[in-house]
C-alpha positions as CSV (number, residue, x, y, z in Angstrom):
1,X,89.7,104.2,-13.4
2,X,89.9,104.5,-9.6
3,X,88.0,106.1,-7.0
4,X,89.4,108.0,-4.2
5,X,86.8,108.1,-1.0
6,X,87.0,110.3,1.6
7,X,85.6,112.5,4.0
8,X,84.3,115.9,3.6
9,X,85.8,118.8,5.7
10,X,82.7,121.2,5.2
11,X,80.6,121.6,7.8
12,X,77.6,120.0,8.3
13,X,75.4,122.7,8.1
14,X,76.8,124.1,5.2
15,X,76.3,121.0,3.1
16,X,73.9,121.6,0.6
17,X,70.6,119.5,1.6
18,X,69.5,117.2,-1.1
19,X,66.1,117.9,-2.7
20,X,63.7,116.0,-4.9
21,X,60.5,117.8,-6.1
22,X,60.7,120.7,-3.5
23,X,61.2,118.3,-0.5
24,X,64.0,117.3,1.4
25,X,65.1,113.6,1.0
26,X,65.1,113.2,4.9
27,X,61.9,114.4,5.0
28,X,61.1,111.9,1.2
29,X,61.6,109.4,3.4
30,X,58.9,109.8,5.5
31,X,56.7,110.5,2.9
32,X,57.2,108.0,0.5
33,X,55.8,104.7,2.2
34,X,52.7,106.3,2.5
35,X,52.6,108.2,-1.3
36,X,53.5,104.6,-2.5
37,X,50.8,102.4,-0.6
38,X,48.0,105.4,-1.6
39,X,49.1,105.2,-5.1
40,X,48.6,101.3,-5.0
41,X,45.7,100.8,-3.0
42,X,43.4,103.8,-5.2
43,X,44.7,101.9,-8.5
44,X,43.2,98.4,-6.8
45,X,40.2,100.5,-6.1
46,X,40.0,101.6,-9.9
47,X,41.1,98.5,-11.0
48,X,38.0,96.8,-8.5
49,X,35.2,99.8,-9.7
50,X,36.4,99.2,-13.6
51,X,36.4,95.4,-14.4
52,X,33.6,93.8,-15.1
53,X,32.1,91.6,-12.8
54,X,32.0,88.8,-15.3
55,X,35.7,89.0,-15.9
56,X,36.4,87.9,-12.3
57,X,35.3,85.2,-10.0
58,X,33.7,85.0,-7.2
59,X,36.4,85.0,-4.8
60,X,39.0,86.9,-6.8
61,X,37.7,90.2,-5.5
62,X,37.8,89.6,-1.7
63,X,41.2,87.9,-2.1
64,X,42.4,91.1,-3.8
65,X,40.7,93.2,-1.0
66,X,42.7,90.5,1.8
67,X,45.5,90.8,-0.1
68,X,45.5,94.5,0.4
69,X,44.5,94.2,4.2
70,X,46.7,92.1,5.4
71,X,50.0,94.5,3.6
72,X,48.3,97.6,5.0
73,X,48.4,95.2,8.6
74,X,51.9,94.2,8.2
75,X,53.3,97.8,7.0
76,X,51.1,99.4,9.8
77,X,52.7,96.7,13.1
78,X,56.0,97.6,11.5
79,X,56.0,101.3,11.2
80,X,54.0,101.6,15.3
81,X,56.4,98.7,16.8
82,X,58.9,101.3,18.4
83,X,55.5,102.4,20.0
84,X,55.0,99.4,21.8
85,X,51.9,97.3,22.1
86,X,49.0,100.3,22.2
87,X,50.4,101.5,18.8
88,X,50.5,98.1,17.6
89,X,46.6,97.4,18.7
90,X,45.6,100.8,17.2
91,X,47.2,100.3,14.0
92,X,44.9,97.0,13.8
93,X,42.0,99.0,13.7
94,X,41.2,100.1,10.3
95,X,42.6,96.8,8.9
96,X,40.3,94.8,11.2
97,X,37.2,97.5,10.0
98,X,38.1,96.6,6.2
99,X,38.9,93.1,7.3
100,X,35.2,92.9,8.3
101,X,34.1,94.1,5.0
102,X,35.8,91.5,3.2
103,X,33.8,89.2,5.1
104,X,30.5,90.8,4.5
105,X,31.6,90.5,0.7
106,X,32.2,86.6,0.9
107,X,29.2,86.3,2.6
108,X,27.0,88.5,1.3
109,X,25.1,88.9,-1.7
110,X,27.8,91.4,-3.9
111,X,31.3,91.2,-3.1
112,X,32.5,93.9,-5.5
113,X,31.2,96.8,-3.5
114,X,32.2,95.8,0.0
115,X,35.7,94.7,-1.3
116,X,36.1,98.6,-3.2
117,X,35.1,100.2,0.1
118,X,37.6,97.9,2.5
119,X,40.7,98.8,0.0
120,X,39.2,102.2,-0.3
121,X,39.0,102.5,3.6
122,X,43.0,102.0,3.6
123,X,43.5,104.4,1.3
124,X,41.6,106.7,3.0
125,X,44.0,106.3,5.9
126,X,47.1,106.3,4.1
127,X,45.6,109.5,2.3
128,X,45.2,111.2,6.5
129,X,48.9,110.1,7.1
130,X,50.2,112.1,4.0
131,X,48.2,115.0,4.6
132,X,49.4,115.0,7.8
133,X,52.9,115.0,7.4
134,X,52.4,117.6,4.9
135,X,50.7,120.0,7.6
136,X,53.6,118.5,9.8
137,X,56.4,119.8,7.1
138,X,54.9,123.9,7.3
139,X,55.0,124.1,10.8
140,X,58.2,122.7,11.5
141,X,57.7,119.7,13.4
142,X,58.7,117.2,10.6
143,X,62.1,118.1,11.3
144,X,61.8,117.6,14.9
145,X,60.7,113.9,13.8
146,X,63.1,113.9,11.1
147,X,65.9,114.7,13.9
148,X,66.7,118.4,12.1
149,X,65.8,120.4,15.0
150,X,67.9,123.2,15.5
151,X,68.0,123.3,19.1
152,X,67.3,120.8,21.8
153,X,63.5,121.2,21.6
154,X,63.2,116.9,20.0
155,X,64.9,115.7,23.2
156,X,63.6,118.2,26.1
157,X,59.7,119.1,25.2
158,X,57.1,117.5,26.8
159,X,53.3,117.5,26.0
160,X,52.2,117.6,29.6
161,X,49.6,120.2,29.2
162,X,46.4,120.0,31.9
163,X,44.0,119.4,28.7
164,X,46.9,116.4,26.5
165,X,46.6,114.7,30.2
166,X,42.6,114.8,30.2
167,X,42.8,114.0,26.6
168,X,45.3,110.8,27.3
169,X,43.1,109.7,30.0
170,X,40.2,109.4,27.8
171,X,42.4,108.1,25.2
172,X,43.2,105.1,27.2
173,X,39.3,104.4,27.7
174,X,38.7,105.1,24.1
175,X,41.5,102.5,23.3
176,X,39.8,99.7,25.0
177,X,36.5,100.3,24.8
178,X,36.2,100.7,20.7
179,X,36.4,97.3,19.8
180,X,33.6,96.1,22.7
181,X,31.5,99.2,21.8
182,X,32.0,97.9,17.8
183,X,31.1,94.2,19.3
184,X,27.9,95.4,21.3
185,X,26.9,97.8,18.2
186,X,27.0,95.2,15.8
187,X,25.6,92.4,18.2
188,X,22.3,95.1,18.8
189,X,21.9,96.0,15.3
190,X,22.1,92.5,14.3
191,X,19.4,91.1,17.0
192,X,17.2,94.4,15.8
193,X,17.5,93.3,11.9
194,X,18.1,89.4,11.8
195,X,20.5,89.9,9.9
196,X,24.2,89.0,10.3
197,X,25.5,91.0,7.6
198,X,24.0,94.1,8.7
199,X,25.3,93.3,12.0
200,X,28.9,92.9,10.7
201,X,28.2,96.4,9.2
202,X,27.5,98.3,11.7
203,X,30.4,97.0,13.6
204,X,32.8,97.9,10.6
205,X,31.1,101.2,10.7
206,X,31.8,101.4,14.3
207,X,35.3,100.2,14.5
208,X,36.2,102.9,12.1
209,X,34.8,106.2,13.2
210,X,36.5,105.5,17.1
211,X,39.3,106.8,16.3
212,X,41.7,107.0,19.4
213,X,44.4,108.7,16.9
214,X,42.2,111.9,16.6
215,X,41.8,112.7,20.0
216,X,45.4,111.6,20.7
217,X,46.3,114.4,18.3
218,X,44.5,117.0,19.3
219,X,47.1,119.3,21.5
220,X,50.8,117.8,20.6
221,X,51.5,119.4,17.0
222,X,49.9,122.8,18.1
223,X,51.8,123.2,21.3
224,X,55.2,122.3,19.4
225,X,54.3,124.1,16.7
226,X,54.0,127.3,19.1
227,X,57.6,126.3,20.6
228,X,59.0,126.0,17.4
229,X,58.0,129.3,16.1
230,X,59.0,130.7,19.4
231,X,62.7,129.3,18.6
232,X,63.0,131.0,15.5
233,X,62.3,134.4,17.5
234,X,64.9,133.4,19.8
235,X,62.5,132.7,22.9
236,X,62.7,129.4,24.9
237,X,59.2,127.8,25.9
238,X,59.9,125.2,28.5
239,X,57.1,122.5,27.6
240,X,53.3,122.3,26.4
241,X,52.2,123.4,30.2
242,X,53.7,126.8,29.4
243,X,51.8,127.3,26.7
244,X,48.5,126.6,27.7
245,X,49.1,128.3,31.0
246,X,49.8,131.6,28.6
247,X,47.4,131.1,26.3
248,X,44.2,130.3,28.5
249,X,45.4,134.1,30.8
250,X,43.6,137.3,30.1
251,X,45.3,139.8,32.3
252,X,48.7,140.7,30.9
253,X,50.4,142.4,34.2
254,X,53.7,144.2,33.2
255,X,56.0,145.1,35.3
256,X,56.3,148.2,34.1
257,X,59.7,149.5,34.1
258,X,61.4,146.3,33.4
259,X,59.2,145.4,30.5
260,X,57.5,148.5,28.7
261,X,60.5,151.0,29.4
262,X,63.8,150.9,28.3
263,X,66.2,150.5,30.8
264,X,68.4,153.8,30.8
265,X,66.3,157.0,32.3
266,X,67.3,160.6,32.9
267,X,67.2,163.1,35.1
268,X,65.2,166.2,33.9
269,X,63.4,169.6,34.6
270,X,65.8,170.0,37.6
271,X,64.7,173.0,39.9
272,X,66.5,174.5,42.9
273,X,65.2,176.1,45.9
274,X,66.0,179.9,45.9
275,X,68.7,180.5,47.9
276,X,70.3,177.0,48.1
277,X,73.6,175.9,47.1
278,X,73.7,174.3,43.9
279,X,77.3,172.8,44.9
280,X,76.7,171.4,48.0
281,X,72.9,170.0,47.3
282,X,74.5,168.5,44.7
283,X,77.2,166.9,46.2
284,X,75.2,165.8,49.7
285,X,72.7,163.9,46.6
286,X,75.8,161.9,44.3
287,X,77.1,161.0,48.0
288,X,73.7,159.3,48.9
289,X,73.1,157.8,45.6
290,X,76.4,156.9,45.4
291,X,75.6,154.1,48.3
292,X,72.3,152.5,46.0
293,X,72.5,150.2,43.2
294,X,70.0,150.8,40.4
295,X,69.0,152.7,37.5
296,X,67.7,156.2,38.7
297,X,71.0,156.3,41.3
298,X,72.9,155.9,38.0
299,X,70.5,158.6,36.1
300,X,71.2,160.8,38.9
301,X,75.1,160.0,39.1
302,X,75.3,161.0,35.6
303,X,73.4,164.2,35.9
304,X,75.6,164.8,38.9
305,X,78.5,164.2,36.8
306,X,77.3,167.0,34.5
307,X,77.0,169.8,36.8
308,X,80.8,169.3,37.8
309,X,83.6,167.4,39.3
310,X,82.3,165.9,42.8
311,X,84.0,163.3,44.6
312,X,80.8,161.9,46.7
313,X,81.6,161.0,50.4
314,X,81.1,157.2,51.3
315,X,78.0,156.6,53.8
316,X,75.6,154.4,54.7
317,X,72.0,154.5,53.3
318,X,68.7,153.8,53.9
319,X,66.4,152.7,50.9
320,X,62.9,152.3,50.4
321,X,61.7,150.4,47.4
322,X,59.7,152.5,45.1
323,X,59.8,155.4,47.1
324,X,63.5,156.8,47.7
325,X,66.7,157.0,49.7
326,X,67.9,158.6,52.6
327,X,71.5,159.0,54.3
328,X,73.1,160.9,56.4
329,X,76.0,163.4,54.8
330,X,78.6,166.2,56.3
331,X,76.3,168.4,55.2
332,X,72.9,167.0,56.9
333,X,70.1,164.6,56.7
334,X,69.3,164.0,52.9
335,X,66.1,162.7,51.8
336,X,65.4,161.9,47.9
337,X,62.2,160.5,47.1
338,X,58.4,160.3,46.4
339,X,56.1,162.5,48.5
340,X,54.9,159.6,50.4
341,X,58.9,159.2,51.6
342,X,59.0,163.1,52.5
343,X,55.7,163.1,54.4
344,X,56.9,160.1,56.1
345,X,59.7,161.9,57.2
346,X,57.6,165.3,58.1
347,X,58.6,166.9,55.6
348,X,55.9,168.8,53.5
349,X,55.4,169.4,49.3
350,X,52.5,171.4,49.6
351,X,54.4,174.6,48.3
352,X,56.1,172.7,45.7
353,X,52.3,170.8,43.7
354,X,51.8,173.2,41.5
355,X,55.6,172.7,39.7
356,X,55.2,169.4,40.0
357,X,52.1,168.9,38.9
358,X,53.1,170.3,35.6
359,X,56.0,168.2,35.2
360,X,53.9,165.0,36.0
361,X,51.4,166.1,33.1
362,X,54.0,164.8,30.9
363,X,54.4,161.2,32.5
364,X,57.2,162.2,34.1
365,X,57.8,161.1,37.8
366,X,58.9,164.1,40.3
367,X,61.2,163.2,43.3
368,X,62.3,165.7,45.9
369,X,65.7,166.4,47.6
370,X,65.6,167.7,51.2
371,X,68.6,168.3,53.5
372,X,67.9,168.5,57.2
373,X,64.3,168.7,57.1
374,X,63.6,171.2,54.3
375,X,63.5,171.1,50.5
376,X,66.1,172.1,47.8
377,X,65.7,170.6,45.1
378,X,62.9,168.8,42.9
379,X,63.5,166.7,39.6
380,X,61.7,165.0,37.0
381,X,62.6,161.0,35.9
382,X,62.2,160.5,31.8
383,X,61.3,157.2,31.1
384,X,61.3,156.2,27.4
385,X,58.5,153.5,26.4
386,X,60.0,150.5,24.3
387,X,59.6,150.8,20.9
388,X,56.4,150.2,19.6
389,X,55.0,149.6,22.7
390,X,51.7,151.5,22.3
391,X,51.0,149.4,18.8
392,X,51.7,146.3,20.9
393,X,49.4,147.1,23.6
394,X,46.8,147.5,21.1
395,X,47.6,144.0,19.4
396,X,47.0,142.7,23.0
397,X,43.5,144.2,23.3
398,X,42.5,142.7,19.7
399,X,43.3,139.4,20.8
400,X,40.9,139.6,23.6
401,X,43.6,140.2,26.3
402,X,43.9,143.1,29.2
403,X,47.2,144.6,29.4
404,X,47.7,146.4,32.9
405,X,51.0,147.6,34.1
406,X,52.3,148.2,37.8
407,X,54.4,150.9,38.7
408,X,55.2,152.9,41.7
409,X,55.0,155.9,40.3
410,X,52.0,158.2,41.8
411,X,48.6,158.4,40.2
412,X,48.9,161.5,38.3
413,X,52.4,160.1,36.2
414,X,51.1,156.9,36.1
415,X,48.0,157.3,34.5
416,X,50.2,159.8,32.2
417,X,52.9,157.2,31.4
418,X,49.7,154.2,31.1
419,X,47.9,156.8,28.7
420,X,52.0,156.9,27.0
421,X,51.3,153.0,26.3
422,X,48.2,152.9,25.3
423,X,47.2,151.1,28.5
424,X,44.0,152.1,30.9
425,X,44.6,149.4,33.7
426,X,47.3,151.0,35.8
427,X,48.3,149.8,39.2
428,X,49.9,153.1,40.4
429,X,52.1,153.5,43.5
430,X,52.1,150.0,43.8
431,X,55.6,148.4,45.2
432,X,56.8,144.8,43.5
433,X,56.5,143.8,46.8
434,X,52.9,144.0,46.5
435,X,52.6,141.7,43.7
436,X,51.1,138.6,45.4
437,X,48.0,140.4,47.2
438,X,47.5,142.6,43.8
439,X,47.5,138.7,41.5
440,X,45.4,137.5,44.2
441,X,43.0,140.6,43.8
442,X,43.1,139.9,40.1
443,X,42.5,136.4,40.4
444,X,39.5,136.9,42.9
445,X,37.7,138.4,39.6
446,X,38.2,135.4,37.6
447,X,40.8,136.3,35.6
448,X,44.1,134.9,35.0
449,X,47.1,136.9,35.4
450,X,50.0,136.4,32.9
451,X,53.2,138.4,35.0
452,X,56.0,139.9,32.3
453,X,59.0,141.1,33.5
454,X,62.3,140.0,35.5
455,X,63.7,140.7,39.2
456,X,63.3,138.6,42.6
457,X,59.8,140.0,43.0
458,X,58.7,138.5,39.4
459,X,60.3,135.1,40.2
460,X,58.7,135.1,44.0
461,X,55.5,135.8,42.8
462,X,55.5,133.1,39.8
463,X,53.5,130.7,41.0
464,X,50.6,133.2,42.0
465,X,50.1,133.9,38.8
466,X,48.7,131.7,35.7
467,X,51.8,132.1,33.8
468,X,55.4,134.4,33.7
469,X,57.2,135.6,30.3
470,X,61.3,136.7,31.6
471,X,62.0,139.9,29.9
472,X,64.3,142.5,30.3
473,X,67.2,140.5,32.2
474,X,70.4,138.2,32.0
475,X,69.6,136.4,34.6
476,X,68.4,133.1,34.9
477,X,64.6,132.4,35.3
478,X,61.7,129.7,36.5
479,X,59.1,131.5,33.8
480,X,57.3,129.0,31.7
481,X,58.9,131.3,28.8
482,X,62.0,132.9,28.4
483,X,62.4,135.9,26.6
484,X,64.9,138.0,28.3
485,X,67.1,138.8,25.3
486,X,64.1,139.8,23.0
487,X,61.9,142.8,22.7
488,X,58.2,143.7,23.4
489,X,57.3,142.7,19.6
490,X,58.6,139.2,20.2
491,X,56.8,138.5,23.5
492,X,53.8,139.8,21.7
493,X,53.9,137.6,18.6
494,X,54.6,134.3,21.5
495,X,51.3,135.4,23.5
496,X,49.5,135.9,20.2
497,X,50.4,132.7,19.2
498,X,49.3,130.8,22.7
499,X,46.2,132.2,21.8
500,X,45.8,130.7,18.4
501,X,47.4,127.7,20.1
502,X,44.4,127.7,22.7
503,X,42.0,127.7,19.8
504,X,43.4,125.4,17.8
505,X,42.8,123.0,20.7
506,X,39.5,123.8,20.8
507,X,38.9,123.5,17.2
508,X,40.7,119.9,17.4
509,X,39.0,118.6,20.2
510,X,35.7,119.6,18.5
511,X,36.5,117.7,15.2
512,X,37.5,115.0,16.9
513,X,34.8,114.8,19.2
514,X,32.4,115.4,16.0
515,X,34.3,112.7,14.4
516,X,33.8,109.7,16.6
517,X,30.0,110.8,17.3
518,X,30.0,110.5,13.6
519,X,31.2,107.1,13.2
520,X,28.8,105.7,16.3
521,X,25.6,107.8,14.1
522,X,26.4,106.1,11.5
523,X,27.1,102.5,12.6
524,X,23.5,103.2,14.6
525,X,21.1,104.4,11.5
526,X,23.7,104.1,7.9
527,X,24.0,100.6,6.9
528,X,25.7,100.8,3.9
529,X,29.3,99.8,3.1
530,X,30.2,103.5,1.9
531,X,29.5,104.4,5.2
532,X,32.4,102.7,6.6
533,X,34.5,105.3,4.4
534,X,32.5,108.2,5.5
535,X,33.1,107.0,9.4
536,X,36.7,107.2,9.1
537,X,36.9,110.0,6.6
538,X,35.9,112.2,9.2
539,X,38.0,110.9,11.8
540,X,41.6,110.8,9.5
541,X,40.6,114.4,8.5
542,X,40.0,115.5,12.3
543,X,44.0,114.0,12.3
544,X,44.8,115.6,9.5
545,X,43.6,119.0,10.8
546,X,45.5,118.8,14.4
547,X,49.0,119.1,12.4
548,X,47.6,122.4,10.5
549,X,49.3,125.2,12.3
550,X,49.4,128.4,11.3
551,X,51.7,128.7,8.2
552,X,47.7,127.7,6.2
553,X,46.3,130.6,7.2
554,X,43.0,130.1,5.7
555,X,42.7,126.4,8.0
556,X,44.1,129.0,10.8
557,X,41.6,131.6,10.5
558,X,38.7,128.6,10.2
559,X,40.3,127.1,13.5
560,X,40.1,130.3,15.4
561,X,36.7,131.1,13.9
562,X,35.3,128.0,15.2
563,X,36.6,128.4,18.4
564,X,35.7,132.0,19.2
565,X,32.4,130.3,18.7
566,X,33.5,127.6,21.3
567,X,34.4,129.7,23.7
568,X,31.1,132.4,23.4
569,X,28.9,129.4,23.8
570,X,30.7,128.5,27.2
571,X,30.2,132.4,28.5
572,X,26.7,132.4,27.6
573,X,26.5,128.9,29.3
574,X,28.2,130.6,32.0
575,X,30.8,127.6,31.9
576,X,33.9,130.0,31.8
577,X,36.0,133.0,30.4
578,X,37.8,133.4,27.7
């Protein structure tokens, strides 16, 4: 029989992916080392606790526990070499800690229990690495490390949040100060009992509850977990700095109508001056806003449009952001704008408050159209709110956040179209231009401002604020997050889940914290050989928990409990804001 091999033409992606037991075999591969050495190394352990002690000799037991230490050492240096020499010395750590008991169960008075504990200290370990990569598989980032990523997120992200730098810092110190801390420990308890054994205890105990891995671990997985979650809503985070900066803001400033509205308006409730020439107002307006690029010039070239076939003269304009236009036509001096615009060219509304008023009730905005110094026309602008929006706003608030909007629009339509959203912090009449003096105000207060939104104001003012999400635009942007082809929903969900992020940190940091203070309490006061399993219990499970991100929503909700708690201790303190 022969055997024709070739090459498949399918595409890759379409392949079916092989899978054993509900797992992929890319991802089996990852998992099965350390499923194989726990299986192996609880059996010694039963094997250890179950035979008599008159079936074995004296130094069968240790040589079974070495046996086991020194595999667990060589799998270890081979799985961290790629991570160069710091790996390599912290993978020695819990082999040296059971190493240690070995000793204390050649030289001390029962072997059998020491030996138990040293094999049952690697298992413990190998059973932290499994758990981990199962937390690692639910959030996604197993196929980052498994090279399945769908986008470029493996090759470009970068953990270089403010707090993974502090944390790497005191990482380093942690790294090489555990085994002289472990030395000293065990020198002081030994000196204080007399006995050596004890000593060699302690030290054990010592060596394994500094755990260098824990606090290592306690921001990568939940940034990229965040950026991976933000892929799959089609949002770009640039790196772990972007989602702290988001996560640790509490002002949410939108630019208002490049964010919350949508991005098409209309003209309405048009009203002419008695006596005035439909026509010709008309015409003398398209020709002005014929001249200006932007949405209401468009709203009002379509209304124009509506009214009748005008072919608008080509002059020169004057605009002034967030207030109007004004240009001179064959029929006059046209002026189209706010009230501050008219007033600033003498021109008075006073006759005209009580229609407008009315109009901007609704949250509509009123301009005026004068033509050589006198009024003919006034108009409402419709702005429709995104979808959803008020329902997003309020997701905001539940998470602790402010939302505030700016707008130009005066304080009467403002407060109308805020009240629209569901938002009471409205910056009325307030030009993009402002924006650094209004983040700087904001900031004076202690609060962070996160800036939403798109345009050259948005990207001047970045860097005055604590973070920027794009939104709204096509064009490129220096944000921290891009999310200019998504909705408001999708931005929520990204600052909702910088949140979370921000207290899974805190939660991690805590365990891990609690985890090596553990192992020291212990070493100090607990001088039993079960207590070197205890020590670095706590410290693989404080591993273990940094790769839990959100898809275990009961871990989730303990993580954010726990920090809420965090974080009302440090406003109480006075250390801080949320």
């Amino acid at each position: 029989m022969s055997h024709t091999v070739g090459t498949s033409t399918e595409p890759e992606e379409n392949r079916p992916v092989p899978v054993w037991g509900g797992l992929e075999i890319g991802k089996l591969r990852l998992v099965a080392p350390y499923l194989i050495e726990l299986c192996v190394l609880v059996l010694v352990v039963v094997a250890l606790g179950l035979i008599p002690g008159r079936m074995l000799s004296g130094f069968l037991v240790p040589s079974i526990a070495t046996a086991a230490v020194l595999v667990h050492l060589v799998m270890s240096i081979l799985r961290e070499r790629r991570g160069g020499p710091a790996r390599i010395v912290e993978s020695t750590t819990v082999p040296v800690a059971a190493a240690m008991l070995v000793a204390i169960a050649v030289w001390g008075d029962s072997a059998k229990i020491p030996s138990m504990c040293a094999v049952g200290l690697l298992a413990a370990e190998r059973m932290g690495r499994f758990i981990e990569i199962l937390g690692r598989r639910r959030s996604g980032i197993l196929d980052v490390i498994a090279g399945k990523s769908p986008t470029l997120l493996a090759d470009e992200w970068r953990d270089n949040s403010i707090t993974a730098a502090r944390i790497r810092r005191a990482t380093i110190v942690l790294e090489w100060a555990r085994f002289p801390v472990a030395a000293l420990m065990g020198f002081f308890i030994w000196l204080s009992t007399g006995s050596p054994v004890v000593g060699l205890l302690a030290g054990a105990i010592a060596l394994a509850g500094i755990n260098p891995r824990a606090l290592r671990m306690v921001t990568g997985d939940v940034h990229m977990a965040v950026a991976l979650s933000a892929v799959k809503k089609g949002i770009v985070i640039r790196d772990a700095h972007a989602v702290q900066r988001v996560g640790s803001a509490r002002v949410v400033l939108f630019l208002a109508r490049r964010s919350l509205f949508l991005p098409t308006i209309k003209v309405v409730n048009w009203q002419l001056v008695e006596g005035e020439d439909e026509k010709e107002v008309i015409l003398a307006l398209a020709s002005v806003e014929s001249g200006v690029d932007g949405r209401l010039a468009r709203a009002v070239l379509e209304f124009a449009k509506g009214m009748g076939n005008f072919s608008p003269e080509e002059i020169e304009v004057s605009v002034t952001p967030g207030k109007g236009v004004v240009g001179e036509t064959s029929r006059g001096r046209l002026v189209c704008g706010t009230r501050g615009l008219l007033l600033h060219e003498s021109i008075f509304t006073a006759k005209y408050e009580d229609w407008a008023a009315n109009v901007e009730k609704s949250g509509r905005r009123v301009l005026f159209v004068a033509l050589d110094g006198r009024i003919v026309a006034m108009f409402g602008v419709e702005e429709e709110p995104a979808p959803k929006a008020m329902e997003q706003m309020r997701r905001l608030m539940l998470i602790g956040l402010d939302p505030a909007m700016v707008t130009s629009a005066e304080v009467d339509p403002a407060m109308a179209m805020g009240a629209r959203l569901g938002i009471e912090n409205v910056k009325f009449e307030t030009s993009e231009n402002d924006l650094d003096a209004l983040i700087e105000e904001i900031n004076s207060t202690g609060d962070r401002v996160l800036l939403v939104g798109h345009g050259r104001a948005f990207e001047a003012y970045l860097r005055s604020a604590e973070a920027g999400i794009a939104m709204g635009s096509s064009d490129s942007s220096m944000a921290g997050i891009d999310a200019r082809q998504q909705g408001l929903e999708e931005v929520v969900d990204v600052i909702s889940s910088t949140r979370a992020a921000r207290a899974s940190v805190a939660f991690n940091l805590v365990t891990a914290t609690i985890a090596v203070m553990m192992g020291l309490g212990l070493a100090s006061s607990w001088h039993y050989s079960y207590a070197v399993i205890v020590a670095g219990a706590f410290g693989f499970l404080s591993c273990a928990l940094s790769t839990f991100n959100g898809p275990f929503v009961g871990i989730a909700r303990m993580k954010k409990a726990s920090a809420a708690i965090y974080v009302r201790l440090r406003s109480i303190l006075g250390l801080g804001r949320a």
